[in-house]
C-alpha positions in Angstrom: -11.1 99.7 -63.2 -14.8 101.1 -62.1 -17.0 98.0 -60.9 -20.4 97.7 -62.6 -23.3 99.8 -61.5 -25.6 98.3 -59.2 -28.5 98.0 -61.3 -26.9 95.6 -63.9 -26.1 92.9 -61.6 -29.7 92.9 -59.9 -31.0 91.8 -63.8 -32.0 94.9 -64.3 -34.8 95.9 -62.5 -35.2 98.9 -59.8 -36.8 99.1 -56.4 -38.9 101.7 -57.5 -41.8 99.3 -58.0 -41.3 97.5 -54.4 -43.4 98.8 -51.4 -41.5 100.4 -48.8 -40.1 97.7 -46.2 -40.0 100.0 -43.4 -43.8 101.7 -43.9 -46.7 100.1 -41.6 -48.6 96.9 -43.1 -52.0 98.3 -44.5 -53.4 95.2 -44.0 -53.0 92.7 -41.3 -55.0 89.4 -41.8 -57.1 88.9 -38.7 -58.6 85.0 -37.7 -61.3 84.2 -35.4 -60.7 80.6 -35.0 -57.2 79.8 -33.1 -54.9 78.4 -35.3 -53.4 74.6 -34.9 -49.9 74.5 -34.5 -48.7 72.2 -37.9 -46.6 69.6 -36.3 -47.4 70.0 -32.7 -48.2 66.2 -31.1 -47.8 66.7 -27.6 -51.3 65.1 -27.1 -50.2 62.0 -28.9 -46.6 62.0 -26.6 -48.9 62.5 -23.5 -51.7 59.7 -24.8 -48.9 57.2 -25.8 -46.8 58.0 -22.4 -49.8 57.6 -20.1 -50.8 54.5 -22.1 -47.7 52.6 -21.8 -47.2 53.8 -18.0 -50.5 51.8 -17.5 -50.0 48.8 -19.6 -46.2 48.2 -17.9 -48.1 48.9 -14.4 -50.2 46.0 -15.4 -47.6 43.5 -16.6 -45.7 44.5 -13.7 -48.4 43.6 -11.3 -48.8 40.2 -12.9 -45.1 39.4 -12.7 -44.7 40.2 -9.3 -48.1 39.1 -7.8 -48.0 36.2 -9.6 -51.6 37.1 -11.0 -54.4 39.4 -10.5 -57.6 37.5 -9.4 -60.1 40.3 -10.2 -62.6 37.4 -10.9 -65.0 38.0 -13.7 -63.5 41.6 -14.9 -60.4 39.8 -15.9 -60.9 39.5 -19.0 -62.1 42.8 -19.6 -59.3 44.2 -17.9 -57.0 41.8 -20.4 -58.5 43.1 -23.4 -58.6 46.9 -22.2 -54.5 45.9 -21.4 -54.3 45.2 -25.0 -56.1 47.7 -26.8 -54.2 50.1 -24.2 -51.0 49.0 -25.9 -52.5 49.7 -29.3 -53.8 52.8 -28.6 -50.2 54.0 -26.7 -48.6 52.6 -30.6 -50.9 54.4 -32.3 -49.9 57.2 -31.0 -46.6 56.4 -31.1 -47.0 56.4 -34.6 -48.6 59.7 -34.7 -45.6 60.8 -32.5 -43.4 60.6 -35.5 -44.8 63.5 -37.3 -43.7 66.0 -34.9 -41.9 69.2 -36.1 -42.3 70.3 -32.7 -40.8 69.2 -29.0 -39.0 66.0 -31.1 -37.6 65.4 -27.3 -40.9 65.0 -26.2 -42.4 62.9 -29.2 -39.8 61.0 -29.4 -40.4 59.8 -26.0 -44.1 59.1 -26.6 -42.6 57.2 -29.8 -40.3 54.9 -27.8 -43.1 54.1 -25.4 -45.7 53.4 -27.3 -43.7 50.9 -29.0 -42.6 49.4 -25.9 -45.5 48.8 -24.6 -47.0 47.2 -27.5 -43.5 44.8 -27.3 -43.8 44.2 -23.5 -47.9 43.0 -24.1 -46.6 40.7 -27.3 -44.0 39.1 -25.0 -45.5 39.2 -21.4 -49.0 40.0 -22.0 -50.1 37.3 -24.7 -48.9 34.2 -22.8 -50.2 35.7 -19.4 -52.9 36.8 -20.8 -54.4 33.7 -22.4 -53.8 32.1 -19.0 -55.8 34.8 -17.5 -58.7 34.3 -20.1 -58.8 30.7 -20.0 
């Protein structure tokens, strides 16, 4: 018993029509503009861990001082807490469509939630007390 010849159970066709695989490339695309990694969001991981380190800093401050009496700036520096915290989810968020580093994103992930759950449940009572 013979087994089949090669060609018949490749459908058929040869490899006389292919280019050869081990010949040089006669053309290599060139780019002048530096290509964006698909996937890469370490900028959103460092954005939403810097945020958060910030925004806990804060809250952490407040606990433990009791307060910060920075006069007429604090609201300002209440509301720049908050949108802080936003900005460190929204990268967060952004952090989720990584294909790349998922240690790292995931990381920027988990803070940026946190700190948007540490200014819901420390910041908005202290907070308000702060602005009124």
């Amino acid at each position: 018993m013979t087994p089949p010849p090669a060609d018949s159970m490749r459908g058929g066709g040869g490899d006389e029509d292919l280019p050869d695989s081990l010949a040089p490339g006669t053309s290599i695309p060139t780019t002048t503009t530096p290509v964006l990694r698909r996937g890469d969001v370490r900028w959103a991981s460092w954005v939403a861990l810097l945020a958060a380190i910030v925004v806990l800093m804060w809250y952490l401050s407040i606990l433990v001082l009791g307060g910060v009496a920075l006069g007429p700036w604090s609201t300002v520096a209440q509301v720049s807490v908050w949108v802080l915290a936003l900005g460190s989810f929204a990268a967060g968020i952004v952090c989720l469509n990584a294909r790349r580093n998922r240690e790292f994103a995931a990381a920027g992930f988990i803070a940026g939630v946190v700190s948007l759950l540490v200014s819901l449940t420390i910041g908005l009572p202290t907070g308000f007390q702060i602005l009124v």
